[in-house]
Structures are given as C-alpha cells and as structure tokens.
C-alpha positions as CSV (number, residue, x, y, z in Angstrom):
1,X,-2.0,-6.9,48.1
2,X,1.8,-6.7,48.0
3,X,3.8,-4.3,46.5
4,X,5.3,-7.2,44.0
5,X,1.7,-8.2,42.6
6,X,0.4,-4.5,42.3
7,X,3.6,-4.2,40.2
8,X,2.7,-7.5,38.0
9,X,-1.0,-6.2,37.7
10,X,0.5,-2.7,36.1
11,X,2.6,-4.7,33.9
12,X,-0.3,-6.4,32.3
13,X,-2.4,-3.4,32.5
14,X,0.3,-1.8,30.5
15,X,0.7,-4.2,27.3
16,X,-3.1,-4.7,27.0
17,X,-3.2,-1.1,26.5
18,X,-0.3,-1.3,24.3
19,X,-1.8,-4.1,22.3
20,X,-5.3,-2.3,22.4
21,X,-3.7,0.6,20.8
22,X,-1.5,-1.4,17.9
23,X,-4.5,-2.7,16.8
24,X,-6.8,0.1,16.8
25,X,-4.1,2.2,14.4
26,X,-4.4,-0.2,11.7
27,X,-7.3,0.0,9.1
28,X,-8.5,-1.8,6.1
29,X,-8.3,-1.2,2.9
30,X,-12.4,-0.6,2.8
31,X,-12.1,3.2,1.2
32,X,-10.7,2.1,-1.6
33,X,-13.1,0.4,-4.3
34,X,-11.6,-3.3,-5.4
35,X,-13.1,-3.0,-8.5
36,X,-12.5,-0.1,-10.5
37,X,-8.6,1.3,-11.6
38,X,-7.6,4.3,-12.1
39,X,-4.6,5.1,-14.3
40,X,-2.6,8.5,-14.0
41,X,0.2,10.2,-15.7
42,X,2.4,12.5,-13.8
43,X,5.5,13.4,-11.9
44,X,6.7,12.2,-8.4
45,X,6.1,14.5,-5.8
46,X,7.4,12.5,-2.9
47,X,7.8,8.5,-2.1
48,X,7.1,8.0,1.4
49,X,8.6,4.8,2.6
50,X,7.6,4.7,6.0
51,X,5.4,2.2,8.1
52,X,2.8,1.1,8.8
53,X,1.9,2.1,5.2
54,X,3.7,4.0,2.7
55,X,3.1,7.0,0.0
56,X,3.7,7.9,-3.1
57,X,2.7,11.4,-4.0
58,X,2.3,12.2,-7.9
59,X,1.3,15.2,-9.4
60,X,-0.8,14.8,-12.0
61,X,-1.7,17.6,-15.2
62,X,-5.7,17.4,-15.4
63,X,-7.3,18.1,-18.3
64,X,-8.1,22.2,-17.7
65,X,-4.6,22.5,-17.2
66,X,-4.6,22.6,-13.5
67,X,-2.4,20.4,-11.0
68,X,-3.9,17.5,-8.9
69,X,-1.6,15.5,-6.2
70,X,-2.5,12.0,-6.1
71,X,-1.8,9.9,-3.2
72,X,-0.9,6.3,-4.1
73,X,-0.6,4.0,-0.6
74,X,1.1,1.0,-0.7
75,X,2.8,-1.3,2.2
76,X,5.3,-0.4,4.6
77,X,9.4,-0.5,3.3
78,X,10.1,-4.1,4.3
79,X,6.9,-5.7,1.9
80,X,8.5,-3.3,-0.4
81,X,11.8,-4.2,-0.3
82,X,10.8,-8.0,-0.6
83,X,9.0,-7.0,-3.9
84,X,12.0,-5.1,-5.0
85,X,11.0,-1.4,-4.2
86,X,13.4,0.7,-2.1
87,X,13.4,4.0,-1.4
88,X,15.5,5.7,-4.0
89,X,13.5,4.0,-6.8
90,X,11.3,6.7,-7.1
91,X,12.8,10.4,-6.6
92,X,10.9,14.1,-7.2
93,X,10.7,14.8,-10.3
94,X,10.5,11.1,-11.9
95,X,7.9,10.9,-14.8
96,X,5.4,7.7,-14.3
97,X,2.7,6.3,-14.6
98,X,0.3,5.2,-12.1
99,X,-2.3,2.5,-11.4
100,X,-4.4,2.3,-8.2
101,X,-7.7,1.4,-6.7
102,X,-9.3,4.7,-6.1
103,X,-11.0,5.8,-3.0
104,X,-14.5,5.6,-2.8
105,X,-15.2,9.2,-1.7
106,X,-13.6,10.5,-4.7
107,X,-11.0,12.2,-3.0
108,X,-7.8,12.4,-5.1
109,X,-6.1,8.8,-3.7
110,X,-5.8,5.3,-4.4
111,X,-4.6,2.1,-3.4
112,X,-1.2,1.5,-5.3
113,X,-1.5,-1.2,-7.8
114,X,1.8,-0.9,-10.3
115,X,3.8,2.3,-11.1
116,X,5.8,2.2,-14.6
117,X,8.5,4.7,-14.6
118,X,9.9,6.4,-17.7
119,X,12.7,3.8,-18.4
120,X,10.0,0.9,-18.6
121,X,10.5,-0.4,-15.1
122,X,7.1,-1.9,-13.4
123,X,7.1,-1.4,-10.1
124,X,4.8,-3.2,-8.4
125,X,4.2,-3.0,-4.4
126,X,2.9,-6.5,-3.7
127,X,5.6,-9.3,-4.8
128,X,2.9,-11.6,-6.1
129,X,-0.4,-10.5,-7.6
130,X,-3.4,-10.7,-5.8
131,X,-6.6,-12.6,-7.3
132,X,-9.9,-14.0,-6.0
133,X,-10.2,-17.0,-7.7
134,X,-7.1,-19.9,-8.7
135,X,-7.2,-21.5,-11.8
136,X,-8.4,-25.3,-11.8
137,X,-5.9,-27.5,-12.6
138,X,-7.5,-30.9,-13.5
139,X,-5.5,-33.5,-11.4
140,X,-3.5,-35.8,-13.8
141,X,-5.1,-38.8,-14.7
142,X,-3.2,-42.3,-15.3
143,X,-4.7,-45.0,-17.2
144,X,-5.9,-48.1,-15.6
C-alpha cells in the first residue's frame, strides 16, 4: 500500500468518526412528556443561548416558600433568532412566566414552549407552532 492511499484511508477514517460522533451528541426530545404543560412564575436566572440547544434558567418561589431553578430548553440561537429571540431578550433578574413540557422523571425541567415577560411580550422559541393534525379544508367546489 502506498503512502498516498494509507493517507486517503485515514482521511475517511477520520470523518466517519467525526460524523459517528455528531450524531451520537444529539438526542430527542423523549424525556420530556408531549402532553402535559407546566406553567411557572418566576425570575430569570440565566438565558443560555448556546448550541446545540439552549437554556433558560428561572427561579421559581414554591409554595413552602423555598426556591426551585427550573430549566426551560429550547433550540440553539440561530432557530431563535429566526423566531425573534436573541440573547439580550431575557436578562437575570427579568420577571416571567413560563410554559414547558415537563420532563418525565419529575426532575425540575421542561421543554420550552412560550415565555411571557413582564411587559406582555410572548416569546416563543419555535417560529411557527407545532401541531399533530392540519385542519381540513374542503376543496372549493364550482358548479357544473
């Protein structure tokens, strides 16, 4: 084997591995339970805006008086953006209110569905929303 096709052969080996890892790092959105919502009032923490998925962190008052930090993931900044979310929308110390699919183990997280902040804004991290089923739309009909 020559020096050039050993090199070739590493090549490959290389971005299969690279591709084999990419995949493997992303996950589904299986821990979170599509059909319940949770809604929480509180105070922003931190907004993550990183890929592959981003965070916001809300502190939440329970009941008993103790403190709770809820972790709301969403998509990475550039779905974001698209939908009209960047970074500086939500800052530490923002008052809102949060939606989200919460996570079937009961651990204090969700899947982000809309956030409305104090001034009324909806913030919402997928630009269109998502539903099973379309509405039938009878095709129109012209007489004969």
């Amino acid at each position: 084997m020559t020096r050039q096709s050993t090199l070739k052969i590493a090549v490959a080996a290389g971005v299969l591995v690279g591709l084999g890892v990419t995949a493997s790092a992303h996950h589904s959105g299986a821990m979170f339970d599509p059909e319940k919502t949770i809604t929480l009032k509180g105070v922003v923490k931190e907004f993550e805006y990183t890929n592959p998925h981003s965070w916001l962190w809300v502190t939440v008052t329970n009941d008993d008086k103790t403190m709770t930090d809820w972790g709301f993931e969403a998509e990475g900044p550039s779905t974001l953006f698209r939908a009209g979310i960047k970074k500086g929308d939500l800052k530490p110390g923002d008052k809102v209110t949060v939606t989200g699919r919460p996570m079937r183990d009961g651990r204090p997280a969700a899947a982000w569905v809309n956030v409305i902040k104090e001034d009324g804004r909806v913030l919402q991290p997928r630009a269109a929303p998502v539903t099973t089923t379309a509405p039938v739309t009878p095709a129109p009909t012209t007489p004969p």
